[in-house]
PyMOL Python script that loads the backbone (N, CA, C, O; Angstrom):
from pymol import cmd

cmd.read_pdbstr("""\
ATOM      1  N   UNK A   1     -12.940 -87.914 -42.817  1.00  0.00           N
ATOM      2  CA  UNK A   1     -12.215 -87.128 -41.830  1.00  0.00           C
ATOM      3  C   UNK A   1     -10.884 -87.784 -41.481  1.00  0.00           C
ATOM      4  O   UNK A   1      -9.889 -87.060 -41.471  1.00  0.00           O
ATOM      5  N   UNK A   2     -10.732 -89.367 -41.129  1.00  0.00           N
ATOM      6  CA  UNK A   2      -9.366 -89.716 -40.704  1.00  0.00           C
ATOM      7  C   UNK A   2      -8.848 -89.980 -41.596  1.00  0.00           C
ATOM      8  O   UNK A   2      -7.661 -90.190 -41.345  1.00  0.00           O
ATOM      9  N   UNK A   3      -9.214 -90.164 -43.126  1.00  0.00           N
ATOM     10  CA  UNK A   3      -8.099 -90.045 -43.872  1.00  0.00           C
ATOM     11  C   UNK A   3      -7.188 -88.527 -44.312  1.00  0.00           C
ATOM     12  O   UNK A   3      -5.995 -88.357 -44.562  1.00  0.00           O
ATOM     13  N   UNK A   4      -8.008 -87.858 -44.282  1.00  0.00           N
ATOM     14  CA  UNK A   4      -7.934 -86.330 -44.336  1.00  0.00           C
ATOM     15  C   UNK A   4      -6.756 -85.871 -43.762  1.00  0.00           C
ATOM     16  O   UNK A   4      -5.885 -85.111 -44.188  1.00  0.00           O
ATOM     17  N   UNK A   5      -6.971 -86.835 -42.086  1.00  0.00           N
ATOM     18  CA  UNK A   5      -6.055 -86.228 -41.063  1.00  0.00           C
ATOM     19  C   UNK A   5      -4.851 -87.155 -40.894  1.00  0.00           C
ATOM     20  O   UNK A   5      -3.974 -86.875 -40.077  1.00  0.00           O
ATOM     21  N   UNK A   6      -4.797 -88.180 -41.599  1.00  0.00           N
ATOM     22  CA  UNK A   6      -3.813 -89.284 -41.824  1.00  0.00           C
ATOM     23  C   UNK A   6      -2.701 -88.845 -42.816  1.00  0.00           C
ATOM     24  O   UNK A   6      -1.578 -89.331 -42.943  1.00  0.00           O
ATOM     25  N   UNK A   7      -3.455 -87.480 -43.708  1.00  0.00           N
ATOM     26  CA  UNK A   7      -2.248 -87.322 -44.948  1.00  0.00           C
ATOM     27  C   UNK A   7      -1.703 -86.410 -44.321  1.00  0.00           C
ATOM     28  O   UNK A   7      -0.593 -86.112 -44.761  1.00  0.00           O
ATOM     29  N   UNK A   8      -2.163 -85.663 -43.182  1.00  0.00           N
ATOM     30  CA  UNK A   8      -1.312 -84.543 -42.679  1.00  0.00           C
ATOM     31  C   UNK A   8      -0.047 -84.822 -41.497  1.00  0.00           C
ATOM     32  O   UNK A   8       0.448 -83.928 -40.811  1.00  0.00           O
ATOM     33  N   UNK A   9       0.386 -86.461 -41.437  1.00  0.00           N
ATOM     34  CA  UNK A   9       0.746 -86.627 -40.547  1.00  0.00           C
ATOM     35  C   UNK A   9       2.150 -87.034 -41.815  1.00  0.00           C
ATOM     36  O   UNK A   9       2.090 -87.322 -43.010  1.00  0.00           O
ATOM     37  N   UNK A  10       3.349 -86.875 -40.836  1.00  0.00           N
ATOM     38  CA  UNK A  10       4.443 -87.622 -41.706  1.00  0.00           C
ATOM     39  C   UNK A  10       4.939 -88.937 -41.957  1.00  0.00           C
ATOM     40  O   UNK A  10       4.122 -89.853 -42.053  1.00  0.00           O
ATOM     41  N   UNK A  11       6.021 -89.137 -42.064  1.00  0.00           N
ATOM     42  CA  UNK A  11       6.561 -90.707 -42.105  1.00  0.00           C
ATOM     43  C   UNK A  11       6.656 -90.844 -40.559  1.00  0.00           C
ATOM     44  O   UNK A  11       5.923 -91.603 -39.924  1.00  0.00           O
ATOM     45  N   UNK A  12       7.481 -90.162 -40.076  1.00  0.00           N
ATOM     46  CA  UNK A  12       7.994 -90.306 -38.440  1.00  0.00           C
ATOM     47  C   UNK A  12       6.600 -90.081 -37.803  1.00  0.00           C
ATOM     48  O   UNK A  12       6.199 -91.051 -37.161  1.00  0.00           O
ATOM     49  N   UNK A  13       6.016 -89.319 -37.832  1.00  0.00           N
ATOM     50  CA  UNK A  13       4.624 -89.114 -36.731  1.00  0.00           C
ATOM     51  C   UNK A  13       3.925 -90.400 -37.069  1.00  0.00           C
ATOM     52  O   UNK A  13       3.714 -91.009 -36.021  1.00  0.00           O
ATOM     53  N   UNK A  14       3.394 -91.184 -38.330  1.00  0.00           N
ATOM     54  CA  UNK A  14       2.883 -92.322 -38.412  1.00  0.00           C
ATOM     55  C   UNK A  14       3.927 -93.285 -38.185  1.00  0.00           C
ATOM     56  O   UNK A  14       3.594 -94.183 -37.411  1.00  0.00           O
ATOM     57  N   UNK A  15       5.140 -93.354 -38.658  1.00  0.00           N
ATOM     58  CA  UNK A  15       5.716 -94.937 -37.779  1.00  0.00           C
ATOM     59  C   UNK A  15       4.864 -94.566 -35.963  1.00  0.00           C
ATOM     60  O   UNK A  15       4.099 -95.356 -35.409  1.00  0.00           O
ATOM     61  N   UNK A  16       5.177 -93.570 -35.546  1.00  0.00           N
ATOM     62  CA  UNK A  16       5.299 -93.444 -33.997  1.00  0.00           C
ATOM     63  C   UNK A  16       4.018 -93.882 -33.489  1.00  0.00           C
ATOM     64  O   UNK A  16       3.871 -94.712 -32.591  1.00  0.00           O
ATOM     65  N   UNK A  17       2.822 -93.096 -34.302  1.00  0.00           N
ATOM     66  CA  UNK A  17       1.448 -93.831 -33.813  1.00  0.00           C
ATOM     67  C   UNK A  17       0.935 -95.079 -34.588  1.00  0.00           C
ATOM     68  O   UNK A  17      -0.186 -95.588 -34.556  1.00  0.00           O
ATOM     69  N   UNK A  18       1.987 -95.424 -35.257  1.00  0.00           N
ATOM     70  CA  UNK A  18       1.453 -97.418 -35.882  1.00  0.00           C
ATOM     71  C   UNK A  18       2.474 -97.612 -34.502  1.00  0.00           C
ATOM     72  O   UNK A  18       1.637 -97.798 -33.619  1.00  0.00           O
ATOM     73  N   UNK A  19       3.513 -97.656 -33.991  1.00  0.00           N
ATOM     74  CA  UNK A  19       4.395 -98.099 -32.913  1.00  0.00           C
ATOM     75  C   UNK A  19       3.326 -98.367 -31.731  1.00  0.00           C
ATOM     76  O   UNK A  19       2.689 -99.374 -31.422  1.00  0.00           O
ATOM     77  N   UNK A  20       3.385 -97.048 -31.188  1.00  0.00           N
ATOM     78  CA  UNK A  20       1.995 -97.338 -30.244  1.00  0.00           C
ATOM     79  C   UNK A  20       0.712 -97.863 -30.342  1.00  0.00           C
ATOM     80  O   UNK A  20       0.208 -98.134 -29.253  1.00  0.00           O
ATOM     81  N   UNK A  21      -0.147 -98.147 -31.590  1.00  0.00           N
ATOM     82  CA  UNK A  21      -1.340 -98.755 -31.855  1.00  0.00           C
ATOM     83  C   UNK A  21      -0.602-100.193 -31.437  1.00  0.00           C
ATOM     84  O   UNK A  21      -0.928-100.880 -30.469  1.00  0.00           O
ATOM     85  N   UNK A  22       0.388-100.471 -32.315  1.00  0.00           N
ATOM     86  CA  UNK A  22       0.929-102.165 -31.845  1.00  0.00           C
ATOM     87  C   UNK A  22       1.069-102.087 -30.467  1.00  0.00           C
ATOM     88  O   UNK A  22       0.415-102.982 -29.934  1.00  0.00           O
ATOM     89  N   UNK A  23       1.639-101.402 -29.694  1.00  0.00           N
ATOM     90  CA  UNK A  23       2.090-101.937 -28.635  1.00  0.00           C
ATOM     91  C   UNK A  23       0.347-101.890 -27.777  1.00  0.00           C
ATOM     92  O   UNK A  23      -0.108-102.934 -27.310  1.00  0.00           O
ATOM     93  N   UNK A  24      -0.081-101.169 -27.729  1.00  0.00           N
ATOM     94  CA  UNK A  24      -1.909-101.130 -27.311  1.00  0.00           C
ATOM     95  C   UNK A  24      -1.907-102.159 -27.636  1.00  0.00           C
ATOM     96  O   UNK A  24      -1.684-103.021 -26.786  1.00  0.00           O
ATOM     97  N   UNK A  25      -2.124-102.496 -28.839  1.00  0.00           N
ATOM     98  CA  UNK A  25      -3.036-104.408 -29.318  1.00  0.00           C
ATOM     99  C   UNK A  25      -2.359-105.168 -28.099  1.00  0.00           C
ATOM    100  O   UNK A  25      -2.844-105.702 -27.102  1.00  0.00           O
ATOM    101  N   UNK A  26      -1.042-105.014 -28.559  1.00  0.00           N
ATOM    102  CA  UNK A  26      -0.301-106.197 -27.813  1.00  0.00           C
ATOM    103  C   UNK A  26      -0.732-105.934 -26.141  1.00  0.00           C
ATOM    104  O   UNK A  26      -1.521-106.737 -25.643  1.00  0.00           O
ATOM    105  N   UNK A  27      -0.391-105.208 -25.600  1.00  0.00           N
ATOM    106  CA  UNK A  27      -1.186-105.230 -24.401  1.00  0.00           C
ATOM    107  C   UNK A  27      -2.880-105.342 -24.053  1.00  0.00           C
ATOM    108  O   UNK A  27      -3.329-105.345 -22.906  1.00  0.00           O
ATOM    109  N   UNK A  28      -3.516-105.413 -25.016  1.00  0.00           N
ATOM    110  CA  UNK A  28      -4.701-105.427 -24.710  1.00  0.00           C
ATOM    111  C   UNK A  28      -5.098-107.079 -24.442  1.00  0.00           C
ATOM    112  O   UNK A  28      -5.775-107.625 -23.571  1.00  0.00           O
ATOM    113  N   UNK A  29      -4.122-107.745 -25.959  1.00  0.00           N
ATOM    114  CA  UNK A  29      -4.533-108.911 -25.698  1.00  0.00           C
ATOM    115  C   UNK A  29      -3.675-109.617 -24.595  1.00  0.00           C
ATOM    116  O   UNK A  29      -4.021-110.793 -24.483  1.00  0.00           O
ATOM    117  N   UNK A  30      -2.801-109.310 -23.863  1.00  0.00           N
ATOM    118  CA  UNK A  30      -2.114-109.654 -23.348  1.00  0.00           C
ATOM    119  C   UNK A  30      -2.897-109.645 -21.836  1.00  0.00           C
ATOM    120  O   UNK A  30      -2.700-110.464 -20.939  1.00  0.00           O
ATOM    121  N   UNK A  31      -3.784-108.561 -21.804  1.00  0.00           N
ATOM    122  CA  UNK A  31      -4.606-108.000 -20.457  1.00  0.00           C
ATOM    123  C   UNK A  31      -3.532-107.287 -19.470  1.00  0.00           C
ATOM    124  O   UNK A  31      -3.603-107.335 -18.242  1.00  0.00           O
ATOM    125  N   UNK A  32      -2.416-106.545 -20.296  1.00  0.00           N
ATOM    126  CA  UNK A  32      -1.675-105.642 -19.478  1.00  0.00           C
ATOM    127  C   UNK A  32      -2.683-103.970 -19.363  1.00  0.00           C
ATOM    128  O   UNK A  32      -2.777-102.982 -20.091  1.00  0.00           O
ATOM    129  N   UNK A  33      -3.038-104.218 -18.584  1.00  0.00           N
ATOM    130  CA  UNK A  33      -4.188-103.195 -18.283  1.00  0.00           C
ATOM    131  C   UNK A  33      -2.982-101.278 -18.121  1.00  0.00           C
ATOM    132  O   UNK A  33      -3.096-100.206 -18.716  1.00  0.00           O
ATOM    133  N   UNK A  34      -2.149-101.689 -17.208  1.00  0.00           N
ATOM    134  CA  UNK A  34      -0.755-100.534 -16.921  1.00  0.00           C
ATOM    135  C   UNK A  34      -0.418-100.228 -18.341  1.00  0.00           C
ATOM    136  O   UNK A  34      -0.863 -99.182 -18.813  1.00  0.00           O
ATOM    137  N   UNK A  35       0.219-100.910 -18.983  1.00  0.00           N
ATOM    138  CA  UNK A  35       0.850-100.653 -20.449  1.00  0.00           C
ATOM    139  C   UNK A  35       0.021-100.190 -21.583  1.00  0.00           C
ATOM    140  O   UNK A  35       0.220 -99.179 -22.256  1.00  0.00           O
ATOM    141  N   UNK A  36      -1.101-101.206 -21.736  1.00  0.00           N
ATOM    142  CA  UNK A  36      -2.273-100.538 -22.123  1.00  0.00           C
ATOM    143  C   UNK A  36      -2.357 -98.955 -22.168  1.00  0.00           C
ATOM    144  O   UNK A  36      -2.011 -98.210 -23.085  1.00  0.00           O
ATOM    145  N   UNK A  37      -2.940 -98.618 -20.861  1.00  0.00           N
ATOM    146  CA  UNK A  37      -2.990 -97.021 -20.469  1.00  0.00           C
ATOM    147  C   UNK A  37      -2.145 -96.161 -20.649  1.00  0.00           C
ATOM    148  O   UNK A  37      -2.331 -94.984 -20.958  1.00  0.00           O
ATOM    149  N   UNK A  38      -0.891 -96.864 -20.411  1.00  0.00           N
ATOM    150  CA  UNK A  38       0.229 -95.979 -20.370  1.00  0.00           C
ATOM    151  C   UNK A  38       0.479 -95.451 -21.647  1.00  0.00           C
ATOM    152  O   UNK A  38       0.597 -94.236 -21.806  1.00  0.00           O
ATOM    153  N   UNK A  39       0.592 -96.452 -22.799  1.00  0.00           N
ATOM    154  CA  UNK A  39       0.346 -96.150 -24.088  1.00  0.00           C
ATOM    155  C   UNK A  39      -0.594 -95.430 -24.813  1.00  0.00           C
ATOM    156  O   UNK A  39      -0.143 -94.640 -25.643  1.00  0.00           O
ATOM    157  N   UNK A  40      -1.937 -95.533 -24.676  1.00  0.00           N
ATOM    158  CA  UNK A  40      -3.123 -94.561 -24.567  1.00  0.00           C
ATOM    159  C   UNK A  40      -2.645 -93.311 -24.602  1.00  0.00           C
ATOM    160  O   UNK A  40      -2.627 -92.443 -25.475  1.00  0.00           O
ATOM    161  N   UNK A  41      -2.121 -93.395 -23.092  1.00  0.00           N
ATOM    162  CA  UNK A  41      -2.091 -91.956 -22.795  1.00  0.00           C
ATOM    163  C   UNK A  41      -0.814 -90.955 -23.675  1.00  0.00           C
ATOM    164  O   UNK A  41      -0.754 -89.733 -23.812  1.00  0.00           O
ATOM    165  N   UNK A  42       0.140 -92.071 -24.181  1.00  0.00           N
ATOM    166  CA  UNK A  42       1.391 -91.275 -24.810  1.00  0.00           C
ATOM    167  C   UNK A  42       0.634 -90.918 -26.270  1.00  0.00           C
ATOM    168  O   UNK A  42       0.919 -89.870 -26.849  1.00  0.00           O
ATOM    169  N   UNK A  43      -0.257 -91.770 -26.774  1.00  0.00           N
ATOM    170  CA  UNK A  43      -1.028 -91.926 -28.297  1.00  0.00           C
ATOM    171  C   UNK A  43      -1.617 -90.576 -27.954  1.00  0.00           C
ATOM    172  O   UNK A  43      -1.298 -89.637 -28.683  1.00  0.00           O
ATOM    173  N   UNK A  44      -2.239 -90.409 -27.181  1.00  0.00           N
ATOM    174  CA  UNK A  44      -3.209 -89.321 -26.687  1.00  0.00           C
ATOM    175  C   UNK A  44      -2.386 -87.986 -26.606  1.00  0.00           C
ATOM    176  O   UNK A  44      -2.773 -87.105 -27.372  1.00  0.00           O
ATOM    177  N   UNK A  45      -1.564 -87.763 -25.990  1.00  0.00           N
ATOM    178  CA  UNK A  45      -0.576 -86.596 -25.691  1.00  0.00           C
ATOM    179  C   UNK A  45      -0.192 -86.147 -27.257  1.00  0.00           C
ATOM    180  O   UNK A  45      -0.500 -85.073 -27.776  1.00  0.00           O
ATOM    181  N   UNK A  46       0.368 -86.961 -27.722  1.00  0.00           N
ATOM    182  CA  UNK A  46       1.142 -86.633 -29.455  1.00  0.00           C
ATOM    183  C   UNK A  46       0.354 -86.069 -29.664  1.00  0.00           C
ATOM    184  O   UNK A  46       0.641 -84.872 -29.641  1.00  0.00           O
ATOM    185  N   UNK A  47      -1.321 -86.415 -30.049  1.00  0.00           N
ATOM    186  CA  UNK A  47      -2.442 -86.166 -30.724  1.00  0.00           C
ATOM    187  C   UNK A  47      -2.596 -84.549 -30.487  1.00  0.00           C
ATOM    188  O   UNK A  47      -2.696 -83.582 -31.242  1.00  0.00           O
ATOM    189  N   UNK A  48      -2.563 -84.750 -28.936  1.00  0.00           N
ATOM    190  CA  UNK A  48      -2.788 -83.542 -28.924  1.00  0.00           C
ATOM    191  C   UNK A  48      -2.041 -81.902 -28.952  1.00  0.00           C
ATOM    192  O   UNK A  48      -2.348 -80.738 -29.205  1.00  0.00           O
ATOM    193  N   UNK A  49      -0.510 -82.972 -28.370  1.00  0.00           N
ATOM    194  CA  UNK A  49       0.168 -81.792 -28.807  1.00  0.00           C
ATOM    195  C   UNK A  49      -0.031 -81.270 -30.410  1.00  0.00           C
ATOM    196  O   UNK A  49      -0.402 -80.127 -30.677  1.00  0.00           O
ATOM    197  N   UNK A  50       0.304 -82.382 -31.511  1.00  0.00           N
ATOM    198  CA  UNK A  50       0.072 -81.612 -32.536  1.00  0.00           C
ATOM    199  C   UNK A  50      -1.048 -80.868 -32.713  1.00  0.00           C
ATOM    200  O   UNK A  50      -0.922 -79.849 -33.393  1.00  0.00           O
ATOM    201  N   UNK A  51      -2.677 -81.270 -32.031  1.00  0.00           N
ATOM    202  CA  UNK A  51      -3.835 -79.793 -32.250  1.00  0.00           C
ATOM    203  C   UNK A  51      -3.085 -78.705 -31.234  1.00  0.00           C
ATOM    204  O   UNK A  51      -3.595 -77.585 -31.244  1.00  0.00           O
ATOM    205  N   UNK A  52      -2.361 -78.825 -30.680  1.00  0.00           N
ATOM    206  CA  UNK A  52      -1.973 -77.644 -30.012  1.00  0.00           C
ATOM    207  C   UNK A  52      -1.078 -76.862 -31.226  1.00  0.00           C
ATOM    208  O   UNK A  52      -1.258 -75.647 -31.300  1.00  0.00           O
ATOM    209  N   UNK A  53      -0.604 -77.170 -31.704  1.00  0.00           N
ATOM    210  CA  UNK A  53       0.562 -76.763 -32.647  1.00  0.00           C
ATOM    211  C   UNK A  53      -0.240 -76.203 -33.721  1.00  0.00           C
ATOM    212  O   UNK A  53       0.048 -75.231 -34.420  1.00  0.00           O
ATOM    213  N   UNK A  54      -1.225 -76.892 -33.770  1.00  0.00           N
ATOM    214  CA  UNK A  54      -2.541 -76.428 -35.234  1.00  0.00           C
ATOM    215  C   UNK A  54      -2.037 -77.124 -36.189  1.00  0.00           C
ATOM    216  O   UNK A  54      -1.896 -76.612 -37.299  1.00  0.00           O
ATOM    217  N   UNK A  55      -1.605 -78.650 -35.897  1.00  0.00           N
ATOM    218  CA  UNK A  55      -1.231 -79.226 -37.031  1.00  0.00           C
ATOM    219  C   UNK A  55      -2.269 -80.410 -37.791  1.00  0.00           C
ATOM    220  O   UNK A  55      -2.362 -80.895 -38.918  1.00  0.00           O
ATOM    221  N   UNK A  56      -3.036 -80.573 -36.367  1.00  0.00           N
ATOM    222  CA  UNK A  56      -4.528 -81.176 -36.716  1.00  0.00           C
ATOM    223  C   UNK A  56      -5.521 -80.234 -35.611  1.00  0.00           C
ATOM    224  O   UNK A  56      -5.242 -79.780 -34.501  1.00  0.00           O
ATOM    225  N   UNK A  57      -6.715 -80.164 -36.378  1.00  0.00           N
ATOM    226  CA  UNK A  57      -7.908 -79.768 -35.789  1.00  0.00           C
ATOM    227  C   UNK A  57      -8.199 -80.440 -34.553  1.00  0.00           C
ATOM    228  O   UNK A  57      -7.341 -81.281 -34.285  1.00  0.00           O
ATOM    229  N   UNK A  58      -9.313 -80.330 -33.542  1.00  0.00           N
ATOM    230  CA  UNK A  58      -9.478 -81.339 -32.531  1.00  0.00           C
ATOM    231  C   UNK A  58     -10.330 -82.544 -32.870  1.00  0.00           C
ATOM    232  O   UNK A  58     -10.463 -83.695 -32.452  1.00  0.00           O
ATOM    233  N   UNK A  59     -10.728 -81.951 -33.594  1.00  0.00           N
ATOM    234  CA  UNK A  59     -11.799 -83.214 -34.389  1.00  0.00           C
ATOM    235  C   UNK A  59     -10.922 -84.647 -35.235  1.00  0.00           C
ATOM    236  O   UNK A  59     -11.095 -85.848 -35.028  1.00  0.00           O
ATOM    237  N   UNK A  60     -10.011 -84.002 -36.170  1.00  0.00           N
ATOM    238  CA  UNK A  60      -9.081 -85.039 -36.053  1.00  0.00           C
ATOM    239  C   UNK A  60      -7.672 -85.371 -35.605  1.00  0.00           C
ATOM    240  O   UNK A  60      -6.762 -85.922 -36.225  1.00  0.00           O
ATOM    241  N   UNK A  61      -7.724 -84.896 -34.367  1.00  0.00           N
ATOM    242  CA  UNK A  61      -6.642 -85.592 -33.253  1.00  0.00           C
ATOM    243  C   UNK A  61      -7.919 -86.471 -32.577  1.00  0.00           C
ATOM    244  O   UNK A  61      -7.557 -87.631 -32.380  1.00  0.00           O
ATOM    245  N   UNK A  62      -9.110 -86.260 -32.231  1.00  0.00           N
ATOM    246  CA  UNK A  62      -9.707 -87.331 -31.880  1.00  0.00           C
ATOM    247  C   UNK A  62     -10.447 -88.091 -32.639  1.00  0.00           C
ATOM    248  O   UNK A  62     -11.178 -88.866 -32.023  1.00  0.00           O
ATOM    249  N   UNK A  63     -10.510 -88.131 -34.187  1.00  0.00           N
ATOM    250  CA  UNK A  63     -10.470 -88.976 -35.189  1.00  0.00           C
ATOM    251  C   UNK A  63      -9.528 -90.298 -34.967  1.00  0.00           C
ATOM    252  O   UNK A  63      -9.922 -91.362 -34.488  1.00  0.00           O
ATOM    253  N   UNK A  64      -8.264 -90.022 -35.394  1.00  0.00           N
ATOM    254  CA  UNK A  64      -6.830 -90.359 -35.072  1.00  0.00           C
ATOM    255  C   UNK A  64      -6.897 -91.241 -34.193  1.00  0.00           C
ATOM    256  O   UNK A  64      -6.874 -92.463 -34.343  1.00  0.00           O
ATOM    257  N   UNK A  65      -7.030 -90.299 -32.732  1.00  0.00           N
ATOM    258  CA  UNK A  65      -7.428 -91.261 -31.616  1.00  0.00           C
ATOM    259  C   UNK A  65      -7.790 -92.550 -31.379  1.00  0.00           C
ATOM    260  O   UNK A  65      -7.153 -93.206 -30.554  1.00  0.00           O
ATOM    261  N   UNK A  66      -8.874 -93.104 -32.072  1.00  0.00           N
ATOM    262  CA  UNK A  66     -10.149 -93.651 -31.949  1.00  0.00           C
ATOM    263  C   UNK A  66      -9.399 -94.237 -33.343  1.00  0.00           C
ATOM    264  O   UNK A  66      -9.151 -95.430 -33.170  1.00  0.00           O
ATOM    265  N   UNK A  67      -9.167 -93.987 -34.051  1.00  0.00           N
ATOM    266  CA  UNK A  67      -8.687 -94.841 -35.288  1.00  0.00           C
ATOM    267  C   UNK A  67      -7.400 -95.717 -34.980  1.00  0.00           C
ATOM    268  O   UNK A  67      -7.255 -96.932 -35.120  1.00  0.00           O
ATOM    269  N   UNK A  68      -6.710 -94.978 -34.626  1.00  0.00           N
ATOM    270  CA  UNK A  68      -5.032 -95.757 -33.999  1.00  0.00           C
ATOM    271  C   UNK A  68      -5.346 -97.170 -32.765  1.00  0.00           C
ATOM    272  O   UNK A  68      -4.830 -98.287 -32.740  1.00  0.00           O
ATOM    273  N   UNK A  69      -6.449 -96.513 -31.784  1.00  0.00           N
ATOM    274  CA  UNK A  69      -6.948 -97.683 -30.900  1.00  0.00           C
ATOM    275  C   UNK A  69      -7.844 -98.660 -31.254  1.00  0.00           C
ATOM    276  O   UNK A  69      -8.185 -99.474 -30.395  1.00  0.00           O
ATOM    277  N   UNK A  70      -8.266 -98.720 -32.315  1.00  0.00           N
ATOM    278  CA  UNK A  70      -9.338 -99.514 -32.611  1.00  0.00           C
ATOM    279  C   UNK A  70      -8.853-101.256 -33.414  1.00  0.00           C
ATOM    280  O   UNK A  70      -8.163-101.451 -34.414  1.00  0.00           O
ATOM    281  N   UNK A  71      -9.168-101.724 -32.992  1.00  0.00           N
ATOM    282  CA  UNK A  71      -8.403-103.336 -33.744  1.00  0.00           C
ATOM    283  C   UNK A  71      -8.503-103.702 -34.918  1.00  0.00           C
ATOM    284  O   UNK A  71      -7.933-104.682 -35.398  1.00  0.00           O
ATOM    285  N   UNK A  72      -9.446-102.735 -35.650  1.00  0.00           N
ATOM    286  CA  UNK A  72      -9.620-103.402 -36.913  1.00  0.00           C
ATOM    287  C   UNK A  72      -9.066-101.985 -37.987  1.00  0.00           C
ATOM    288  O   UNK A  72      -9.752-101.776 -38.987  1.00  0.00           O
ATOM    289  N   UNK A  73      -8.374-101.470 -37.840  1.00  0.00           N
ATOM    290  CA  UNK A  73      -7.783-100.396 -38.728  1.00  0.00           C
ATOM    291  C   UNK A  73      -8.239-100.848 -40.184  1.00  0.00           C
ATOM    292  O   UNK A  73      -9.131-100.040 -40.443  1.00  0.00           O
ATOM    293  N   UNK A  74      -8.142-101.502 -41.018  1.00  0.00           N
ATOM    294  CA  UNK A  74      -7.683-102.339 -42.366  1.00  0.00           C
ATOM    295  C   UNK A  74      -7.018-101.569 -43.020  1.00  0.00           C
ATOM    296  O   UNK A  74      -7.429-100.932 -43.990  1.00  0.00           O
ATOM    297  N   UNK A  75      -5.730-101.540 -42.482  1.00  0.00           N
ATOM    298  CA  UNK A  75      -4.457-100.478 -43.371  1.00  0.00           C
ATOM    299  C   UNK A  75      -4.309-101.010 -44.659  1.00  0.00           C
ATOM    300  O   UNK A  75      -3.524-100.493 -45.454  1.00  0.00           O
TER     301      UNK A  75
END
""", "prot")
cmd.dss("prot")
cmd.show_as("cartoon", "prot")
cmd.util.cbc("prot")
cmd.orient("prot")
């Protein structure tokens, strides 16, 4: 499923959510709890605007989700 939904994304939509996955890590380990969230929540919005757009399903905008936040990606 998240690779599926990984090829439907572009160059610019993936720099933007590898941008924000880094900046998450970096605040996580940092224990910026604000930045953290704040980021979340922008990772989260994209996601979903594009299922709004019907450019991903909801299943993988919250694939995506959960893949972009997670620490061990192995890109």
């Amino acid at each position: 499923m998240t690779r599926e939904a990984l090829k439907k994304l572009n160059e610019k939509q993936m720099n933007y959510c590898k941008t924000l996955s880094a900046l998450i890590d970096r605040a996580k380990i940092k224990g910026l709890k604000e930045e953290n969230e704040r980021n979340r929540g922008k990772l989260r919005g994209f996601l979903e605007c594009m299922e709004q757009m019907e450019l991903l399903s909801g299943y993988e905008a919250k694939a995506l989700y959960l893949w972009f936040i997670s620490g061990n990606r192995g890109e």
